[in-house]
VMD Tcl script that draws the C-alpha trace (Angstrom):
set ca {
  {-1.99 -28.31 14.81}
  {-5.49 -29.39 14.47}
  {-8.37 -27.02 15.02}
  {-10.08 -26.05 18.14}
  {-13.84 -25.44 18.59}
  {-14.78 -22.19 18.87}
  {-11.04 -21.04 17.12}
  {-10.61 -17.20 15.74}
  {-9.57 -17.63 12.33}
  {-8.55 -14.41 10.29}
  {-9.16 -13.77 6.74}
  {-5.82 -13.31 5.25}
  {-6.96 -13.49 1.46}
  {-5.58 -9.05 0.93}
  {-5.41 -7.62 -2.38}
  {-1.53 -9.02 -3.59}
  {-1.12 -6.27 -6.70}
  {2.35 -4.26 -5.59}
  {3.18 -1.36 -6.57}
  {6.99 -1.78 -7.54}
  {9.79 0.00 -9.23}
  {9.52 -2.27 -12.63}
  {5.62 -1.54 -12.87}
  {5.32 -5.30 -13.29}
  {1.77 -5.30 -11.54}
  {0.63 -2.07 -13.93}
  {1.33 0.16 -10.70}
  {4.96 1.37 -11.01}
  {6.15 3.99 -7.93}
  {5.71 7.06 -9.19}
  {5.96 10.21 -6.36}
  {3.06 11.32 -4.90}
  {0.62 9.05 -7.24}
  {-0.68 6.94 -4.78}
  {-2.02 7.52 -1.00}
  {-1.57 5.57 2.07}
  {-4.70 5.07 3.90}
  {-4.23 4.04 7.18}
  {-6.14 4.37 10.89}
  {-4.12 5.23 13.85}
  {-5.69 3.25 15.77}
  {-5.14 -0.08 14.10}
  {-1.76 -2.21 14.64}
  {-1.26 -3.79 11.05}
  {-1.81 0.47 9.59}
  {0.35 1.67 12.74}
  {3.26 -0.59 10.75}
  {2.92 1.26 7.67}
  {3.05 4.61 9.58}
  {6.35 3.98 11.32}
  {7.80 2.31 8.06}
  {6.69 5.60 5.72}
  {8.12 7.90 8.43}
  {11.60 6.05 8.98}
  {11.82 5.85 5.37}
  {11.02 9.94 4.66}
  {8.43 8.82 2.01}
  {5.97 12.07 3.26}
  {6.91 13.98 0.35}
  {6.20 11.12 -2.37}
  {3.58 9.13 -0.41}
  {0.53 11.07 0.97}
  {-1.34 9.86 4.31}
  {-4.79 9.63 4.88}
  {-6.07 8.84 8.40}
  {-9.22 7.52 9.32}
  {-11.03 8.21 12.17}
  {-10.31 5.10 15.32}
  {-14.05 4.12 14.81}
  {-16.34 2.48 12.22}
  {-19.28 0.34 10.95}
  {-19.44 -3.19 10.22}
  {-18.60 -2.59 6.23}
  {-16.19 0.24 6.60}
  {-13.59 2.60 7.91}
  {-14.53 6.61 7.45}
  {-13.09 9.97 7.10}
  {-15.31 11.59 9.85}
  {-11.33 13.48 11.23}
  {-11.45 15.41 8.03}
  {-13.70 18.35 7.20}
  {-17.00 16.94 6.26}
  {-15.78 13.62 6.66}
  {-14.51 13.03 3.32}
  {-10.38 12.72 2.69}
  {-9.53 15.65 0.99}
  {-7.12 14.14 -1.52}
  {-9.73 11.02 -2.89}
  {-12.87 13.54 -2.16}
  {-14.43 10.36 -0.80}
  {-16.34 9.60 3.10}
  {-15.68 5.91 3.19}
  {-12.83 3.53 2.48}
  {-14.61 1.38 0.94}
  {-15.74 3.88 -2.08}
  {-11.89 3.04 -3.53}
  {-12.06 -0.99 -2.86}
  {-15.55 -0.66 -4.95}
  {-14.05 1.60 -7.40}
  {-11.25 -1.16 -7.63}
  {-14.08 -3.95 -7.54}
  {-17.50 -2.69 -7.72}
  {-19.03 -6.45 -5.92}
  {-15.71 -6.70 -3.51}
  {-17.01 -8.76 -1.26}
  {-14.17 -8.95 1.94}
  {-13.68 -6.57 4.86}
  {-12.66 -2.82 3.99}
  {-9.34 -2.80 5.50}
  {-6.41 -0.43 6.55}
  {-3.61 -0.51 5.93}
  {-4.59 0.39 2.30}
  {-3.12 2.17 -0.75}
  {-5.40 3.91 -3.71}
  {-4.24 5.05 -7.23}
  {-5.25 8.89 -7.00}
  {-6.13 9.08 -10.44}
  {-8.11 6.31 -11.02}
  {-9.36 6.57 -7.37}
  {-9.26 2.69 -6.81}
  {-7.03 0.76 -4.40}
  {-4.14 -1.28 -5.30}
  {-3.07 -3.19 -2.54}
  {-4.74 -3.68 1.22}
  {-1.35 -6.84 1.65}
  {-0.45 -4.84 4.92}
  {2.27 -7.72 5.39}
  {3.76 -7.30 1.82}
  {3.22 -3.08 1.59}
  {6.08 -2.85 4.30}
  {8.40 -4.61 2.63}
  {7.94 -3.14 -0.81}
  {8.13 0.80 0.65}
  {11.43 -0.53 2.06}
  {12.78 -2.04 -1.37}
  {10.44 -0.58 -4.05}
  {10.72 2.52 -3.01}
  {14.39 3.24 -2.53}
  {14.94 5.93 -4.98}
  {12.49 8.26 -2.81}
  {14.43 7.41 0.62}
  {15.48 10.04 2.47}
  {19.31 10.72 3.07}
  {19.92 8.40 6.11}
  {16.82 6.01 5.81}
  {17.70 2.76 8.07}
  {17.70 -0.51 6.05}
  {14.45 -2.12 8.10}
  {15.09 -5.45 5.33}
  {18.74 -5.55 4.70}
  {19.02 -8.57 2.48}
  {21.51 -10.87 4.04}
  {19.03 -11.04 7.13}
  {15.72 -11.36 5.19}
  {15.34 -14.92 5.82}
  {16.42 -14.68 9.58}
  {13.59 -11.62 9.52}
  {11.25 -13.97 7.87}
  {11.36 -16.28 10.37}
  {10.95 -14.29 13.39}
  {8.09 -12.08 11.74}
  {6.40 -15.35 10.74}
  {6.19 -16.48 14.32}
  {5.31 -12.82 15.59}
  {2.47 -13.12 13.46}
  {0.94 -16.26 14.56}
  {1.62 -16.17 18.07}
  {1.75 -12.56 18.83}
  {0.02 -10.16 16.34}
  {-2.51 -12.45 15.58}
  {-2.03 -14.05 18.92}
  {-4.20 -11.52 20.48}
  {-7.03 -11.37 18.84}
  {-7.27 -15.31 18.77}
  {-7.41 -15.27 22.64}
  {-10.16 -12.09 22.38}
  {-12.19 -13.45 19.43}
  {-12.40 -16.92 21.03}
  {-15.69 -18.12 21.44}
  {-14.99 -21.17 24.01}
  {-13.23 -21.40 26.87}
  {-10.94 -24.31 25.09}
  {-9.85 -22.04 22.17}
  {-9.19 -19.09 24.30}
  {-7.18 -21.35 26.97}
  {-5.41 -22.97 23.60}
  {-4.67 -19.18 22.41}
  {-3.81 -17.99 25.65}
  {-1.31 -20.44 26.07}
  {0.02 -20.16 22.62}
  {0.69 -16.37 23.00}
  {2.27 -16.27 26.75}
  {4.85 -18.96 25.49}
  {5.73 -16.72 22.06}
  {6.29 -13.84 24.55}
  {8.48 -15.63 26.94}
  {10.54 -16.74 23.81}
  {11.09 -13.23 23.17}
  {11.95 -12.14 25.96}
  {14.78 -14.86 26.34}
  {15.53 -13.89 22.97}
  {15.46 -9.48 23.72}
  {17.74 -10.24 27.20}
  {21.01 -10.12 25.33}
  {20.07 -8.58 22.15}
  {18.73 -4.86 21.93}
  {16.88 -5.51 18.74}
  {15.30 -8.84 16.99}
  {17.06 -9.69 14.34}
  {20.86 -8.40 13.97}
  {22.40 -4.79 15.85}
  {19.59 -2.32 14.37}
  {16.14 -1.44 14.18}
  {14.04 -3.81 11.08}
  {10.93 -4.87 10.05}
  {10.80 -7.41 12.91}
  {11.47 -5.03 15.77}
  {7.93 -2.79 13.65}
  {5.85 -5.46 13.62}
  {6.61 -6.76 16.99}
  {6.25 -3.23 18.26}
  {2.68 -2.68 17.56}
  {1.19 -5.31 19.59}
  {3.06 -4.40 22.71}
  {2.17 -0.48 22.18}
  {-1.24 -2.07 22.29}
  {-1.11 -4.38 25.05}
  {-1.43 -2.60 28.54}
  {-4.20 -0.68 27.38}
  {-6.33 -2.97 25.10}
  {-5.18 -6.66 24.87}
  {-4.43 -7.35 28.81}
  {-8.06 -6.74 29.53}
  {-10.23 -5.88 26.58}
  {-8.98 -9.03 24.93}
  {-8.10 -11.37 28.79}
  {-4.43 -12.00 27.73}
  {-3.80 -11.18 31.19}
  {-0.61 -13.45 32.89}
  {0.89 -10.46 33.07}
  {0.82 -6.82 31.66}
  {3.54 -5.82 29.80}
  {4.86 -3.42 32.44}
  {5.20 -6.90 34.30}
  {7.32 -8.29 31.61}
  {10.69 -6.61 32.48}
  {12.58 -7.47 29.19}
  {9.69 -7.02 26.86}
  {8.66 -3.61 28.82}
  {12.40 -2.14 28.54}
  {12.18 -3.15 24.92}
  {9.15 -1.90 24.02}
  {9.96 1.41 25.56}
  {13.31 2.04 24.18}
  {11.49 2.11 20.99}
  {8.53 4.45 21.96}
  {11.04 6.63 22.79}
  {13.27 6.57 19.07}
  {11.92 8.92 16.85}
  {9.50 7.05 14.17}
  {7.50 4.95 17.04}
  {6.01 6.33 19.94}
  {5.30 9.96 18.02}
  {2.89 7.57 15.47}
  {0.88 6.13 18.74}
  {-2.42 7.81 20.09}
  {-4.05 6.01 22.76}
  {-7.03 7.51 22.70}
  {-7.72 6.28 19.31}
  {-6.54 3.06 20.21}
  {-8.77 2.88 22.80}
  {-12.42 3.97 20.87}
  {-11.55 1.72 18.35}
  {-11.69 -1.29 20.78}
  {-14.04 -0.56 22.99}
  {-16.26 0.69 21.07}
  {-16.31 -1.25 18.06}
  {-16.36 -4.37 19.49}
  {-19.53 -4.76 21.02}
  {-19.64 -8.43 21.22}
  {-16.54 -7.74 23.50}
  {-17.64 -4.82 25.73}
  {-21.23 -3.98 24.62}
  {-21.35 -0.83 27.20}
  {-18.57 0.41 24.95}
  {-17.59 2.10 28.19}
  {-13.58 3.00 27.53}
  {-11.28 2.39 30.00}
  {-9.74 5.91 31.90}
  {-6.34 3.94 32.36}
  {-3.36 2.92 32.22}
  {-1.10 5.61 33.40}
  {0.96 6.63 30.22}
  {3.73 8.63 32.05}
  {5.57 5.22 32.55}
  {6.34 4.81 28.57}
  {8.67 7.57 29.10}
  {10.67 6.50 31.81}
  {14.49 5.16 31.54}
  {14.81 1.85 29.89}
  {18.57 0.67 29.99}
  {19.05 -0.56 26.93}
  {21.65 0.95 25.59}
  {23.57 -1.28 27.67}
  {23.19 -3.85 25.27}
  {25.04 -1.86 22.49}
  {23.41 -1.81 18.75}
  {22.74 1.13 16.72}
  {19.15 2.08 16.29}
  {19.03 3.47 12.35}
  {22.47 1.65 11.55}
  {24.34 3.70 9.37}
  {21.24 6.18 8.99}
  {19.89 8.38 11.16}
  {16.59 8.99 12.50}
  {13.56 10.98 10.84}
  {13.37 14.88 11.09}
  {10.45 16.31 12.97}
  {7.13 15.46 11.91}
  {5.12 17.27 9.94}
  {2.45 19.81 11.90}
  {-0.81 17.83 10.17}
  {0.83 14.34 10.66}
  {1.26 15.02 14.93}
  {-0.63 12.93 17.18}
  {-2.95 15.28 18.90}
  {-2.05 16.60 22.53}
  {-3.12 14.65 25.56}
  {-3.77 11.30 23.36}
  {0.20 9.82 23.39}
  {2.03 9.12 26.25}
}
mol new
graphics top color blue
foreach p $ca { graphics top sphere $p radius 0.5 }
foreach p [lrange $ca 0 end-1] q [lrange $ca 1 end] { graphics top cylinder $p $q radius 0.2 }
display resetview
């Protein structure tokens, strides 16, 4: 596909160290050595919540959140006391990529996770740090974790995340970071046709790939917790919303509503972050009051189709008291 003028092009170059049972990268998983940085507000973090919570890593793998806003060189602490986390004593994300690299020179990103001890980060591969928690970290699952990358549909999952990515995740942003009309049109296009594949491919299936909840059905998620309230307007990928989309919308609330997904989602933050950060976008950085959130929770009919959400598993206990979205900012 050749490239259009005026084309968003992300910078996918993360951090590839893992952190893996072996140690083979120097970072072995060890409980409650490292911490997950994250912001609520962003979609490729909001993967690495839901994964860490299905899993029942809380005990092994602390969280930090970041506040839904930030500068043009980092992400910040300004939820905690004093803005600084109070596990890496530090006010900025990007004090543990520079303690990791002193002249790192790419964005500060979230997801992200930092060595405690050495205070540095390890990895920011949002795409790869999934994956790993799921198979690195299997001695620390809890009873009844769901198998989100069962191996004899990992290249199946592959594929369809793959074309998620490009189409959908990233889809987005290349129709709201376009900067002519022909590269939006071209992105536009490009993300409306990956939706209507997935909705023919959701209207006999309850989940992506196979009878239960995996990394697909997370990644996929995300973008259409996301879309009604950011992406339809803020970002003009607006043939429909996704309450218009009658598949997608049943699909994308049957998971809000199963334990692990919509209890990691705060609008609010979601919200600031886009509307206020991207000035170029909206530079009022006036935040939309809508849409009405009351509809995530209504019946979805999915169970129709059959599958079993956590597989042989079963879903997470209740979360913890600090890790709760606040009241009044989910659905």
């Amino acid at each position: 596909m050749g490239e259009t003028k005026g084309e968003y092009k992300r910078d996918s170059d993360y951090i590839s160290t893992r952190i893996t049972a072996d140690g083979r990268d120097g970072f072995p998983v060890e409980p409650c050595r490292y911490r997950l940085v994250v912001a609520r507000a962003c979609p490729w973090a909001n993967r690495a919540i839901i994964v860490r919570r299905l899993l029942g890593l809380e005990d092994v793998l602390s969280i930090g959140f970041c506040g839904p806003t930030h500068d043009e060189r980092s992400w910040t602490f300004d939820l905690d006391p004093d803005g600084v986390d109070p596990v890496l004593k530090i006010p900025r994300l990007q004090d543990a990529y520079f303690k990791r690299d002193p002249n790192y020179p790419k964005g500060i990103t979230v997801p992200a996770i930092v060595d405690v001890p050495t205070g540095a980060v390890v990895t920011n591969d949002f795409a790869q740090l999934t994956l790993d928690l799921s198979t690195e970290w299997t001695k620390y699952h809890r009873a009844g974790a769901p198998e989100l990358y069962p191996e004899p549909l990992r290249a199946e999952i592959d594929e369809v995340a793959k074309r998620i990515y490009t189409e959908v995740n990233n889809g987005v942003y290349r129709a709201g970071f376009a900067s002519s009309q022909e590269a939006y049109e071209a992105a536009y296009d490009r993300l409306f046709a990956a939706l209507d594949w997935l909705s023919e491919r959701l209207s006999e299936q309850r989940y992506l790939v196979g009878d239960t909840i995996t990394e697909a059905d997370v990644r996929l998620f995300t973008t259409l917790a996301r879309f009604d309230a950011v992406y339809h307007g803020h970002f003009k990928c607006n043939r429909n919303k996704l309450a218009e989309m009658p598949v997608l919308w049943a699909y994308a609330r049957d998971l809000f509503q199963t334990p692990g997904f919509g209890d990691t989602i705060d609008f609010v933050q979601i919200k600031q972050h886009y509307y206020v950060v991207h000035t170029g976008i909206n530079p009022t950085q006036i935040i939309p009051k809508g849409p009405d959130l009351s509809t995530w929770l209504t019946p979805h009919g999915r169970e129709a189709l059959g599958g079993r959400p956590f597989g042989d598993g079963t879903p997470p206990g209740a979360l913890r008291d600090d890790e709760r979205v606040r009241a009044g900012h989910g659905a």
